[in-house]
LUMSE-458075 format. One record per residue: residue number from 1; residue in three letters; x, y, z of N, C-alpha, C in turn. Coordinates in Angstrom, 3 decimals. Example, Ala and Ser with C-alpha at 12.3 -4.5 7.8 and 13.67 -1.06 7.14 Angstrom:
// LUMSE-458075
[1,ALA,[13.190,-5.690,7.800],[12.300,-4.500,7.800],[13.200,-3.300,7.800]] [2,SER,[12.850,-2.250,7.080],[13.670,-1.060,7.140],[12.900,0.030,7.870]] 
END
This chain:
// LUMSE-458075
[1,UNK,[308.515,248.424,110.339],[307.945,249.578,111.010],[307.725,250.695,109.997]] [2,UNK,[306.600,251.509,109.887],[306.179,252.587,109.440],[306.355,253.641,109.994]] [3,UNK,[306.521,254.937,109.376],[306.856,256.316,109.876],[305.793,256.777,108.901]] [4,UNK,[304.459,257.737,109.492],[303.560,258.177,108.335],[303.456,259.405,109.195]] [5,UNK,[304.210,260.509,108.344],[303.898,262.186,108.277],[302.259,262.822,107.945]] [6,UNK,[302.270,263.496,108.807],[300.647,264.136,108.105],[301.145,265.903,108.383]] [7,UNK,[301.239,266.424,107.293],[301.183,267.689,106.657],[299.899,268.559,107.088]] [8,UNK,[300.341,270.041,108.523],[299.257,270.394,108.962],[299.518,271.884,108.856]] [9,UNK,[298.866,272.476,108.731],[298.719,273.680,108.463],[298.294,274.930,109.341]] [10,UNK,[298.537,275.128,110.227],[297.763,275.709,111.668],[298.061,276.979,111.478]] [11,UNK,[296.109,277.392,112.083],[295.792,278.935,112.237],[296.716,279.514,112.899]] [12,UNK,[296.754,280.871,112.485],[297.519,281.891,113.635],[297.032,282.019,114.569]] [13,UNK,[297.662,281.942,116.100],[297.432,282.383,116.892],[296.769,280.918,117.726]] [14,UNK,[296.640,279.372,117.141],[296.512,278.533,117.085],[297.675,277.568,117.844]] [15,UNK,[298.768,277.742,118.320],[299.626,276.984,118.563],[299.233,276.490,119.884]] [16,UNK,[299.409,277.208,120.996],[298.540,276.309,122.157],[297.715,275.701,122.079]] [17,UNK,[296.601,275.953,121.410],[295.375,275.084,121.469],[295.628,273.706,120.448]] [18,UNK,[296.762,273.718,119.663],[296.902,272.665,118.784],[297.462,271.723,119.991]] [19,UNK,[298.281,272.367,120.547],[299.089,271.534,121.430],[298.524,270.910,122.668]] [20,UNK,[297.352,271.719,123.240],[296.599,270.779,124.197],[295.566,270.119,123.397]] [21,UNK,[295.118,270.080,122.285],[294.300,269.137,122.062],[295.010,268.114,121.444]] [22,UNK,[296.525,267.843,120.736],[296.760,266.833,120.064],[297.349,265.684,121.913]] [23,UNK,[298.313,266.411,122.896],[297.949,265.357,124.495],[297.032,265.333,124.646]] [24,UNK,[295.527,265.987,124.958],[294.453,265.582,125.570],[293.952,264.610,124.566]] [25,UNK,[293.407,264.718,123.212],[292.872,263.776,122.222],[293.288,263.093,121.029]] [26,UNK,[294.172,263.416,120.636],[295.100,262.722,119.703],[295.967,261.792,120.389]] [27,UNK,[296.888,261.964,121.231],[297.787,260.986,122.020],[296.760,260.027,122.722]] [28,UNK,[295.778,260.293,123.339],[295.198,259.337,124.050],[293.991,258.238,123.027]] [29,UNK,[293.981,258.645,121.973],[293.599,257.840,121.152],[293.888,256.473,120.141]] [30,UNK,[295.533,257.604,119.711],[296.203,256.911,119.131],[296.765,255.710,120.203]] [31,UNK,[296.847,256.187,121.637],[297.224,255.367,122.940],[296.049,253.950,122.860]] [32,UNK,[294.958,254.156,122.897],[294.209,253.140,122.102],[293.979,252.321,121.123]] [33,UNK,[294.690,253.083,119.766],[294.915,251.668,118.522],[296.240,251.027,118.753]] [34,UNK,[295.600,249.793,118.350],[296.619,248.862,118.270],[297.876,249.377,117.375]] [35,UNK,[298.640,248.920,117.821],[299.725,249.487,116.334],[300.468,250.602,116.470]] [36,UNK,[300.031,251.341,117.226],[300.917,253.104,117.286],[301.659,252.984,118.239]] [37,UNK,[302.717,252.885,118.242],[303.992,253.157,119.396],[304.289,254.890,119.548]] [38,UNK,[304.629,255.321,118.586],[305.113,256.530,118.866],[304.543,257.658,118.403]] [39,UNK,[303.819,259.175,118.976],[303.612,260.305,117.947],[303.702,261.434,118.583]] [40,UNK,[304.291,262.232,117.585],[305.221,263.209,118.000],[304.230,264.930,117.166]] [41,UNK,[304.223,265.939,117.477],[303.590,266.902,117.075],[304.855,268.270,117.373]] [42,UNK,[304.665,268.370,115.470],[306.322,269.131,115.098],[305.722,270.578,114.820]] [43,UNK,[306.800,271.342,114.856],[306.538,273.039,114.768],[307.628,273.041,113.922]] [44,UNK,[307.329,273.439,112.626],[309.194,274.032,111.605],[309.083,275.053,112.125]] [45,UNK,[310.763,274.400,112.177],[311.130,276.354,112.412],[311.374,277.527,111.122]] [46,UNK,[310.975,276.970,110.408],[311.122,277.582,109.086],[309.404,277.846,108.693]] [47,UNK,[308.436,278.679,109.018],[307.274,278.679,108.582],[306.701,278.554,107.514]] [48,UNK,[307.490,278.165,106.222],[307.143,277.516,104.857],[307.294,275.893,105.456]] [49,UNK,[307.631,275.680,106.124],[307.447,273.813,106.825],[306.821,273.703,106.944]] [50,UNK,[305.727,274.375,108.017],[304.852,274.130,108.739],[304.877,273.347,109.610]] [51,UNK,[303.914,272.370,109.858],[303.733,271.527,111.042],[303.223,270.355,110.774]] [52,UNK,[303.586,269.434,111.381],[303.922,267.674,110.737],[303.232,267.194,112.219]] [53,UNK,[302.401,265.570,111.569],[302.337,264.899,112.949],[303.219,263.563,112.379]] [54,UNK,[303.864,263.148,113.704],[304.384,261.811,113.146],[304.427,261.060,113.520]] [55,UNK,[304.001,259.621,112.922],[303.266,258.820,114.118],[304.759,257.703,113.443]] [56,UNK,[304.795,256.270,114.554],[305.533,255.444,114.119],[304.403,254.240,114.419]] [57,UNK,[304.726,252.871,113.252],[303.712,252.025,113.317],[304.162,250.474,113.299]] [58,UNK,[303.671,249.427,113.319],[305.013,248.292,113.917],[304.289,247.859,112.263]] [59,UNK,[303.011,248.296,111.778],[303.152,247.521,110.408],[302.107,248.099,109.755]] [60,UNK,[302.460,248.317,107.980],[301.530,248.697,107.744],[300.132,248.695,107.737]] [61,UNK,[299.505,247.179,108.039],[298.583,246.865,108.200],[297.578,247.420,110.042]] [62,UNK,[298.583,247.961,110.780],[298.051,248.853,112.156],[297.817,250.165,111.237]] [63,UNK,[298.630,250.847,110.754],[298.221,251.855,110.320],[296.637,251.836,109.427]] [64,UNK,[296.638,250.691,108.466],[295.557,250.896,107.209],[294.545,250.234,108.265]] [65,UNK,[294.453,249.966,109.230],[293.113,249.767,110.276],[292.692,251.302,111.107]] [66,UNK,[293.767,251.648,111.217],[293.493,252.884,111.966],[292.844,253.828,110.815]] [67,UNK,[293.310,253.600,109.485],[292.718,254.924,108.620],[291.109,254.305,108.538]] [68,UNK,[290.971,252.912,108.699],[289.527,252.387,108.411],[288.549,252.624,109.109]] [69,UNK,[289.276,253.131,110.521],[288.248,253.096,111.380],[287.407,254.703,112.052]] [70,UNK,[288.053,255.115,111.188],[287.108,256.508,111.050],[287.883,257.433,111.925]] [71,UNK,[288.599,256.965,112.870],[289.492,257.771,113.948],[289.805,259.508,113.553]] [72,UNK,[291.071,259.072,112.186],[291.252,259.958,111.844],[290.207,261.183,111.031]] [73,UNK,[288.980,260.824,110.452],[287.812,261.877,110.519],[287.479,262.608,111.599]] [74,UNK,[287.307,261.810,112.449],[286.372,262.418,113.806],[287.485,263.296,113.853]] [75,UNK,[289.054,262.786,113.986],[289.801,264.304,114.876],[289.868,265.113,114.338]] [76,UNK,[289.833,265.279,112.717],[289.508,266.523,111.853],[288.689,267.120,112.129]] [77,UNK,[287.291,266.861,112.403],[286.414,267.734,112.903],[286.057,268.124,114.325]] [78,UNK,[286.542,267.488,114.953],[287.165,268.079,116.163],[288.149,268.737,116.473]] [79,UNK,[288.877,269.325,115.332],[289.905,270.752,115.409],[289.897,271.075,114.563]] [80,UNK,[288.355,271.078,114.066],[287.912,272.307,113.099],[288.506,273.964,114.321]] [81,UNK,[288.727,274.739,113.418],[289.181,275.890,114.144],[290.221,276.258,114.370]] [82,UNK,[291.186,275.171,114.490],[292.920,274.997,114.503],[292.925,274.844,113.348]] [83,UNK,[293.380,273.788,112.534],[293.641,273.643,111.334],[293.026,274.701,110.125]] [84,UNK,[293.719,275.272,109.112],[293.066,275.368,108.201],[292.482,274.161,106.922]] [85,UNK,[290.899,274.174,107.095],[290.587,273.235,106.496],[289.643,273.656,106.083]] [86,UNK,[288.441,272.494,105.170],[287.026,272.974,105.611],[286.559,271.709,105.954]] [87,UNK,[285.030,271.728,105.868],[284.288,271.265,106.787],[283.650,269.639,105.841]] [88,UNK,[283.950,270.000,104.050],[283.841,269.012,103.734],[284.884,268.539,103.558]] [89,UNK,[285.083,266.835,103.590],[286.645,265.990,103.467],[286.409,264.757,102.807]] [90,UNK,[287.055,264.454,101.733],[287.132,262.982,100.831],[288.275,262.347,101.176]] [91,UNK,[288.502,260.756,102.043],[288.968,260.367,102.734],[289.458,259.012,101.381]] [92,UNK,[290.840,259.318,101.322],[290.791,258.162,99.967],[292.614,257.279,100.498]] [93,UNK,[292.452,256.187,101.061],[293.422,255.537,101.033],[293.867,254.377,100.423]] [94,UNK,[295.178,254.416,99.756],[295.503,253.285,98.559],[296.426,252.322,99.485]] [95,UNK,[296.593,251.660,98.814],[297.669,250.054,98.977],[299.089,250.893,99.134]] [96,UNK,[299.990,252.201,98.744],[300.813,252.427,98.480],[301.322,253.097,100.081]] [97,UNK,[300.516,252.993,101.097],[300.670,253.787,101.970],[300.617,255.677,102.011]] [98,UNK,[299.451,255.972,100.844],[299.245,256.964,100.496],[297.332,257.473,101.207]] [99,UNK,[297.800,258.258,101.859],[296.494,258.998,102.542],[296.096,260.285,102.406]] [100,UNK,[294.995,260.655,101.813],[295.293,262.096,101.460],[293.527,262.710,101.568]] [101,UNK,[293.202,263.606,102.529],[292.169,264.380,103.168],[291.866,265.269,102.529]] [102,UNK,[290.950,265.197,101.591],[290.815,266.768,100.387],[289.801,267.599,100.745]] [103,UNK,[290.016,268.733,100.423],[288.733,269.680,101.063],[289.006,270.778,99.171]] [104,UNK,[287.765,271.437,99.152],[288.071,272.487,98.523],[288.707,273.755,98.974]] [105,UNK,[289.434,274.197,100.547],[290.292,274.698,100.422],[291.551,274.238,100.516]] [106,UNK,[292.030,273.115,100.984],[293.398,272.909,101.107],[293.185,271.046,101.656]] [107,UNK,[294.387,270.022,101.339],[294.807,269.135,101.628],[295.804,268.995,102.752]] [108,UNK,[294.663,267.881,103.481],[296.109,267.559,104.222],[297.019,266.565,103.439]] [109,UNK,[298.029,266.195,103.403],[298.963,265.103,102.381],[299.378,264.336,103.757]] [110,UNK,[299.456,262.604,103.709],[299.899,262.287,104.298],[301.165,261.297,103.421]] [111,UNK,[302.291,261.008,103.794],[303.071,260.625,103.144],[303.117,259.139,104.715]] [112,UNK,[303.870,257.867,103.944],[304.189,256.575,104.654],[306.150,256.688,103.951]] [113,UNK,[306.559,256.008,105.048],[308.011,255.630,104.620],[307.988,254.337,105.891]] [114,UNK,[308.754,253.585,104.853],[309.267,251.995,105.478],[310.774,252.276,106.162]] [115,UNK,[310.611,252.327,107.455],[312.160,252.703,108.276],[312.717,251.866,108.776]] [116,UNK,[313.698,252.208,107.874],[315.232,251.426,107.744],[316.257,251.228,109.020]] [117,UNK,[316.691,250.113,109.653],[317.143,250.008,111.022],[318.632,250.576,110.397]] [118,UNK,[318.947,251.634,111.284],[320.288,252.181,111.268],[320.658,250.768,112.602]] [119,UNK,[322.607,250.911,112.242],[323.454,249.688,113.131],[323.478,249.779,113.952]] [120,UNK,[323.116,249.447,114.933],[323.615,249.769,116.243],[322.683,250.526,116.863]] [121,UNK,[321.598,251.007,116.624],[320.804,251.997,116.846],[319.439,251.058,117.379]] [122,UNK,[319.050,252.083,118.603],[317.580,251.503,119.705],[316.910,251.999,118.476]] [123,UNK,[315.442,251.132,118.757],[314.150,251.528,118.201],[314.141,252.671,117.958]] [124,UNK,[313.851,253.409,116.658],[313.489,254.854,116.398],[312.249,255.330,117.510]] [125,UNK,[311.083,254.582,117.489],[310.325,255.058,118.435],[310.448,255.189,120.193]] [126,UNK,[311.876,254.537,120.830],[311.492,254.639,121.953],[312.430,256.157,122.293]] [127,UNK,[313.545,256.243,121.347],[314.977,257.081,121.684],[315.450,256.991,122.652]] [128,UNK,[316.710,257.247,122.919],[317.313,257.285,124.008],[317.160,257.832,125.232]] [129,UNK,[316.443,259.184,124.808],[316.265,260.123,126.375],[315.179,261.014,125.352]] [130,UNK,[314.229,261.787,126.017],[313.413,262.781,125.826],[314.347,263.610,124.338]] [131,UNK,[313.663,263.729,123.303],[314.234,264.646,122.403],[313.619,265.879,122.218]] [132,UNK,[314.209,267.337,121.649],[312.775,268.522,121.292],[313.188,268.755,119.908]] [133,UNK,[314.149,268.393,119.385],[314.366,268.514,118.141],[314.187,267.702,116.938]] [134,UNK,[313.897,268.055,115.797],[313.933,266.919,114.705],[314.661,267.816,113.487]] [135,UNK,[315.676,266.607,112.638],[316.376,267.446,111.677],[315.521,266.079,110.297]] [136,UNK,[315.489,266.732,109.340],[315.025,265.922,108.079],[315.496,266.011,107.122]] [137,UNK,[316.526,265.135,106.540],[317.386,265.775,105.197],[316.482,264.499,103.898]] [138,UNK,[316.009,264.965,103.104],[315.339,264.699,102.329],[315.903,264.529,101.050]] [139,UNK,[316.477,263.347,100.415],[317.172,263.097,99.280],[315.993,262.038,98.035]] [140,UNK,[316.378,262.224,96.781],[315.967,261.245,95.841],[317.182,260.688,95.020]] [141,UNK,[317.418,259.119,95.060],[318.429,258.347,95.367],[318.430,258.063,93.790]] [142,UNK,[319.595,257.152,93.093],[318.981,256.863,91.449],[318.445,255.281,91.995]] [143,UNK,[318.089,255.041,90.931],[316.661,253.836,91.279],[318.324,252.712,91.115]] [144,UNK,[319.198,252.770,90.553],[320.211,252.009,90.331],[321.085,251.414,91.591]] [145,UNK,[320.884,252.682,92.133],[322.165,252.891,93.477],[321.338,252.648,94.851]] [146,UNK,[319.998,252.049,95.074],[319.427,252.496,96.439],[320.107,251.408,97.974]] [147,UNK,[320.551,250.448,97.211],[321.064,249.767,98.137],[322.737,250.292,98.606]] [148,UNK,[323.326,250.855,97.398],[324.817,251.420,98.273],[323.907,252.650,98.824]] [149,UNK,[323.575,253.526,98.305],[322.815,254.882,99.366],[322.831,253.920,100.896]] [150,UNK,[321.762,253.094,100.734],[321.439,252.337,102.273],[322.946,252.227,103.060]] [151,UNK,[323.627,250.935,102.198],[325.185,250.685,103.038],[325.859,252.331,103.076]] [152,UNK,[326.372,252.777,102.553],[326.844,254.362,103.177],[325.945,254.952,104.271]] [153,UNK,[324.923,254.888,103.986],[324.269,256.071,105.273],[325.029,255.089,106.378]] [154,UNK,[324.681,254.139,106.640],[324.517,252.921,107.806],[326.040,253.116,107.848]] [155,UNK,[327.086,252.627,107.149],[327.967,252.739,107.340],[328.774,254.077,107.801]] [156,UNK,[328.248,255.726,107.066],[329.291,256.292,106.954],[328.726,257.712,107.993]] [157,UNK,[326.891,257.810,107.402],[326.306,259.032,108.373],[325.723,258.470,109.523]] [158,UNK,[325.554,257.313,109.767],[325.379,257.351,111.275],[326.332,257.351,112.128]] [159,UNK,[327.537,256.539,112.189],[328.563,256.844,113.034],[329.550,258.133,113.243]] [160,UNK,[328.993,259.256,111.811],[329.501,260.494,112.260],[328.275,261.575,112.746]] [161,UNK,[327.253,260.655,112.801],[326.150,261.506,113.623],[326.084,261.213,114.897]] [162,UNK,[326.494,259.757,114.994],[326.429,259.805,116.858],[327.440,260.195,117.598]] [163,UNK,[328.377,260.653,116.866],[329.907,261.492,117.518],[329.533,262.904,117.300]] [164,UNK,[328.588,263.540,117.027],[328.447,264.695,117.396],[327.166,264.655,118.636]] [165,UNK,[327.395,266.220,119.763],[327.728,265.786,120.561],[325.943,266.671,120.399]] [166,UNK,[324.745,266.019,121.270],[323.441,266.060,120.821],[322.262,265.673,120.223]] [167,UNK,[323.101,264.427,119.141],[322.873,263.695,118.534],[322.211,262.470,119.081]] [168,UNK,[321.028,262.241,119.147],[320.574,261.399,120.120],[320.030,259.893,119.414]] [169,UNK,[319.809,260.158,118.162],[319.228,259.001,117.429],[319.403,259.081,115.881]] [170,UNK,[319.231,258.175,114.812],[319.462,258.844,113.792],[318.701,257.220,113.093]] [171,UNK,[318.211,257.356,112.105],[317.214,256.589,111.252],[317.085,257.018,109.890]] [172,UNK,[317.070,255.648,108.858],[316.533,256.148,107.644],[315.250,256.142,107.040]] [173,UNK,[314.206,256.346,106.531],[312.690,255.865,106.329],[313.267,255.945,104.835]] [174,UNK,[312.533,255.075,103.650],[312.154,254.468,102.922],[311.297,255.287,102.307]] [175,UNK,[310.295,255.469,101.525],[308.941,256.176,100.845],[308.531,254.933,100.281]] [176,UNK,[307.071,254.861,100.893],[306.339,253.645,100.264],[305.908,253.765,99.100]] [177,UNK,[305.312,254.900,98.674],[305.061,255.189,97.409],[306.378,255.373,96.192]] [178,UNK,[306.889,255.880,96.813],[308.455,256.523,95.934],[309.706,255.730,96.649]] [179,UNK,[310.180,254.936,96.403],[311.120,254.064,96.817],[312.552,254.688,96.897]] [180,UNK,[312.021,255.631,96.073],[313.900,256.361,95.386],[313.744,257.817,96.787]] [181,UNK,[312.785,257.605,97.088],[312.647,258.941,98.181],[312.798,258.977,99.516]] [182,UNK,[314.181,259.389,100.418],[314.504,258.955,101.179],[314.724,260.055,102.123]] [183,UNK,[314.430,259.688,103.771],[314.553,260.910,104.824],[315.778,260.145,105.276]] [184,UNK,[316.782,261.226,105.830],[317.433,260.442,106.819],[317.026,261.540,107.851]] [185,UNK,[316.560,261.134,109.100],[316.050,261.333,110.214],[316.653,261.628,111.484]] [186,UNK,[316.995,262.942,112.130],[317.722,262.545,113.134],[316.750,263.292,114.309]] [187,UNK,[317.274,262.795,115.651],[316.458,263.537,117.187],[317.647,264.315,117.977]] [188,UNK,[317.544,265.434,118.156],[318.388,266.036,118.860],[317.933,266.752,120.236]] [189,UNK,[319.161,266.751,120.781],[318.241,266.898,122.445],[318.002,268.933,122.522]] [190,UNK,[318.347,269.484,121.364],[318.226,271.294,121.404],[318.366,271.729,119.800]] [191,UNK,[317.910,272.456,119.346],[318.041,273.140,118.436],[319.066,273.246,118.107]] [192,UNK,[319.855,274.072,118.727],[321.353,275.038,119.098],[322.250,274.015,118.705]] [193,UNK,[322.376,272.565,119.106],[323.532,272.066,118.654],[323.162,271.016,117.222]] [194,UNK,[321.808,270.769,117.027],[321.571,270.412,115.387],[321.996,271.983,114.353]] [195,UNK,[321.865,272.632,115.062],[322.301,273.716,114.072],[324.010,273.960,113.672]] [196,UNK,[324.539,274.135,114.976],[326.002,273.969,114.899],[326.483,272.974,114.094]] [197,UNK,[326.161,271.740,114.215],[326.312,270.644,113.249],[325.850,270.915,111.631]] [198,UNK,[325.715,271.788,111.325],[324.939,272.039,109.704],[325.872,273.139,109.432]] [199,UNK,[326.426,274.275,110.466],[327.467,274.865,109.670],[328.898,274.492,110.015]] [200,UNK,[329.044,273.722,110.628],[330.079,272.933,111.013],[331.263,272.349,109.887]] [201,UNK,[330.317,272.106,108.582],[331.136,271.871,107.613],[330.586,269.869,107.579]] [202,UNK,[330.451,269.479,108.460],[329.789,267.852,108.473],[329.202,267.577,108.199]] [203,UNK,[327.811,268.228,107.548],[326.939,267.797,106.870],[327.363,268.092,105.443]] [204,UNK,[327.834,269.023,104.774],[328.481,268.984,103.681],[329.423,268.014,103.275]] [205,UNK,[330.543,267.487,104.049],[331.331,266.305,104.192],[330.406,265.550,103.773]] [206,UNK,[329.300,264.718,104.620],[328.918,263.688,104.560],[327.761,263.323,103.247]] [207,UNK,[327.374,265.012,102.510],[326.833,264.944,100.984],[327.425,264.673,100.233]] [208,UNK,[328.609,265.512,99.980],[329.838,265.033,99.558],[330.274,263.522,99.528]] [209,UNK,[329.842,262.557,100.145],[330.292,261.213,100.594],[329.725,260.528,99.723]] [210,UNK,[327.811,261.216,99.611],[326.908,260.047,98.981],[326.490,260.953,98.030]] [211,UNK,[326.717,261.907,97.692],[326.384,262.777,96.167],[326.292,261.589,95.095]] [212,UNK,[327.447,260.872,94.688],[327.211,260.314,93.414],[326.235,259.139,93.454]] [213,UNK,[325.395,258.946,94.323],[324.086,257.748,94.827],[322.790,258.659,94.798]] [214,UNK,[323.047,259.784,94.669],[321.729,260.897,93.765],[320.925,260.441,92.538]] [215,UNK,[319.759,260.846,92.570],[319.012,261.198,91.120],[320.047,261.812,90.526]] [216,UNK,[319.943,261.575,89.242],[320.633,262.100,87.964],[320.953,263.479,88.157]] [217,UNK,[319.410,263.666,88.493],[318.649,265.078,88.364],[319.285,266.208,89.536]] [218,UNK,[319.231,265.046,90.722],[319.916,265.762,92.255],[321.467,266.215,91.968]] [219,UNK,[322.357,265.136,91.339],[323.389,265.406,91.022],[323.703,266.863,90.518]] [220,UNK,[322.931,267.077,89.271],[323.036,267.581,88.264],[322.882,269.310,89.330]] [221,UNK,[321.420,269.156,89.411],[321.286,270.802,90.333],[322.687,270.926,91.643]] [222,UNK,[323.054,269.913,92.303],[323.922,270.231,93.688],[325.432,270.605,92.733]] [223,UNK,[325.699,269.814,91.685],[326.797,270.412,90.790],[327.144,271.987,90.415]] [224,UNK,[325.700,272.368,89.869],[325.122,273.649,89.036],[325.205,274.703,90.202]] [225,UNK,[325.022,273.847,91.580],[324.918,275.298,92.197],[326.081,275.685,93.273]] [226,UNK,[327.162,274.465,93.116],[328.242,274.447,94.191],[329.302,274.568,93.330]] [227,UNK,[329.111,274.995,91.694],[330.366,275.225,90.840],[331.272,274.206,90.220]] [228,UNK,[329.882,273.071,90.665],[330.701,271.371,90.260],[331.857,270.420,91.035]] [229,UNK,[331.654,271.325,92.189],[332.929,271.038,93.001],[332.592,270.402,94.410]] [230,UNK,[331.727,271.212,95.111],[330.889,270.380,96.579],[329.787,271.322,96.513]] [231,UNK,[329.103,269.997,97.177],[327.925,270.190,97.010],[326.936,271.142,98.244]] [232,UNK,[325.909,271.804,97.999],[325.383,273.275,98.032],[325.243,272.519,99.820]] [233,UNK,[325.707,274.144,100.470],[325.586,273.842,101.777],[324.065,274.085,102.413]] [234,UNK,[324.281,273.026,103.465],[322.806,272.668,104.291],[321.572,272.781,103.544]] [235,UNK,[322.107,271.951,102.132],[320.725,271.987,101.195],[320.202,272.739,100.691]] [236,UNK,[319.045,272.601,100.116],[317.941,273.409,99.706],[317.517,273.189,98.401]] [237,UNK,[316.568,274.202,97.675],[316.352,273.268,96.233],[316.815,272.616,95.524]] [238,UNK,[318.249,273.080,95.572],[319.336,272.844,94.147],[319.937,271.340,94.511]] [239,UNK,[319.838,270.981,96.250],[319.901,269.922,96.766],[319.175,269.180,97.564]] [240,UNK,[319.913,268.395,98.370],[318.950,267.820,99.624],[318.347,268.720,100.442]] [241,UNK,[316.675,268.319,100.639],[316.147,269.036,101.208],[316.255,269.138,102.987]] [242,UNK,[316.346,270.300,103.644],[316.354,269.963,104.740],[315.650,271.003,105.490]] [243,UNK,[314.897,269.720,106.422],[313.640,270.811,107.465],[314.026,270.020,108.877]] [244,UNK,[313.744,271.364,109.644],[314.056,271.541,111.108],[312.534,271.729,111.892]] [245,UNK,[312.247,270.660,112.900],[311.246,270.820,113.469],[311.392,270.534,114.930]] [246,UNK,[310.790,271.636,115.766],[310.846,271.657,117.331],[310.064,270.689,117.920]] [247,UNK,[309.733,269.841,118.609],[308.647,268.990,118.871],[307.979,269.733,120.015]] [248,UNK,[306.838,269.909,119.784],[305.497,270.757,121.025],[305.174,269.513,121.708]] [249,UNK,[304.774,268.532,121.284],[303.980,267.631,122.210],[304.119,265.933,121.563]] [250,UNK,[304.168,265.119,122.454],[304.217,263.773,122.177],[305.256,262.737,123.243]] [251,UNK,[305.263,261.767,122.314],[306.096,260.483,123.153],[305.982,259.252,122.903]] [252,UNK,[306.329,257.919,123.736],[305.530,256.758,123.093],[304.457,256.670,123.785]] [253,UNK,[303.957,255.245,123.293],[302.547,254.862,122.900],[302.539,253.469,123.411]] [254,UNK,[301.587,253.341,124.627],[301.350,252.144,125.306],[299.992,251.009,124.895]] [255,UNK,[300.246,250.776,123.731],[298.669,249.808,122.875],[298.613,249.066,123.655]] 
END
C-alpha cells in the first residue's frame, strides 16, 4: 500500500471553498479510480505546514495510472483560484514514486511512501472510528539501522501509542524515493489529547528509545541541542520533525 502526500498551498480566505470542492470533486473522483481507498484533506495547524492531501493506494501501479490519466490536471485547473498556482503546469512523473506540478510561481511537491503494517493494527485506510486529527513525526534513519528503526517502532512506539488514551491508529510509511526517510503516522480522535501526549514527556521517552537508529547527522543536531543528554522536545529542526494536521474533509473510498 501507498501513502502519496500532495503539498498545497491555499489562498486566504480560501478554506471553505477548498473544502467543498475537494467532497464535491476530488472525493468523488478519486471514488472512481481504481486503486484509491482512502483521502483525507489536512489543515496544519502550524501555518508554515500548510495543507496536505492524502490519498492511500493498494499499489503503486493504481496510483501511476491515476497520474496518467490526466485526472490530476483537470483538478488543478479547476481550483484555479484556491490554490496558489499558475495557470501554466509541467506534469513530470518518475519510477521513484515522485510527482511534481511546476508552474513559474510555485510547485506543488508530491512525495510517495511505502506503508509499513504496524502489529496488530486495522488497515491504515479504514481506522477505527472517524478521526479529525493527524500527528507526523518525520525522522531520517542511518541507511545501516533501517530494519531495527522498523522492529522498535513496531515493537516499542506503537504499543505505547495505543495506551494513550485518543490514540486511534498509528502506522509507519517508508519514502519511495528516500528509503532512509520515514513518517511515523498517527490519527487521533481531537487535537487536545495528541497534544497532551507531546508534552506529556512520551514522546521524548520514546526518541530517546530510537535516537541511536538516526542519521549520523539527526543524532548529531538532537545531541547539540538537548546538551547530549535527551533528545530536543517535540522535535523540530535540530530533530524529528513534527507536523500537526486537523482533517477538513475526507474518508474512504469505494472503487
Amino acid at each position: 500500500m501507498y501513502l502519496r502526500l500532495v503539498h498545497l498551498q491555499v489562498k486566504e480566505g480560501k478554506r471553505r471553498e477548498l473544502r467543498d470542492f475537494y467532497e464535491s470533486r476530488v472525493m468523488a473522483d478519486l471514488a472512481d479510480t481504481p486503486g484509491c481507498m482512502h483521502a483525507a484533506l489536512l489543515e496544519g495547524v502550524d501555518r508554515a505546514h500548510g495543507w496536505l492531501s492524502a490519498t492511500f493506494w493498494d499499489s503503486f501501479e493504481s496510483a501511476e495510472a491515476y497520474e496518467a490519466s490526466g485526472l490530476p490536471e483537470r483538478l488543478l485547473e479547476e481550483s484555479e483560484g484556491l490554490l496558489e498556482q499558475d495557470k501554466q503546469w509541467k506534469v513530470e512523473l518518475s519510477q521513484d514514486m515522485s510527482l511534481e506540478y511546476e508552474s513559474a510561481m510555485r510547485a506543488l511537491a508530491v512525495e510517495g511512501f511505502k506503508i509499513e503494517e504496524a502489529g496488530g493494527q486495522r488497515d491504515p485506510r479504514e481506522g477505527p472510528r472517524p478521526y479529525m486529527y493527524v500527528r507526523i513525526v518525520s525522522v531520517k534513519v542511518d541507511p545501516e539501522k533501517v530494519d531495527e528503526f522498523k522492529r522498535r517502532w513496531d515493537e516499542i512506539v506503537v504499543p505505547a501509542l495505543m495506551e494513550v488514551n485518543g490514540c486511534l491508529l498509528a502506522f509507519l510509511a517508508e519514502g519511495i524515493r528516500d528509503r532512509h526517510h520515514m513518517l511515523s503516522v498517527s490519527l487521533w480522535d481531537n487535537q487536545q489529547r495528541a497534544l497532551k501526549y507531546e508534552v506529556s514527556g512520551k514522546f521524548d521517552d520514546l526518541t530517546r528509545k530510537l535516537r541511536d537508529t538516526f542519521s549520523r547527522d539527526m543524532q548529531w543536531k538532537t545531541a547539540l541541542t538537548s546538551g547530549g543528554s535527551e533528545p530536543a522536545p517535540r522535535g523540530g529542526q535540530d530533530g524529528p520533525q513534527v507536523w500537526g494536521y486537523e482533517v477538513v474533509a475526507g474518508g474512504p473510498l469505494a472503487s
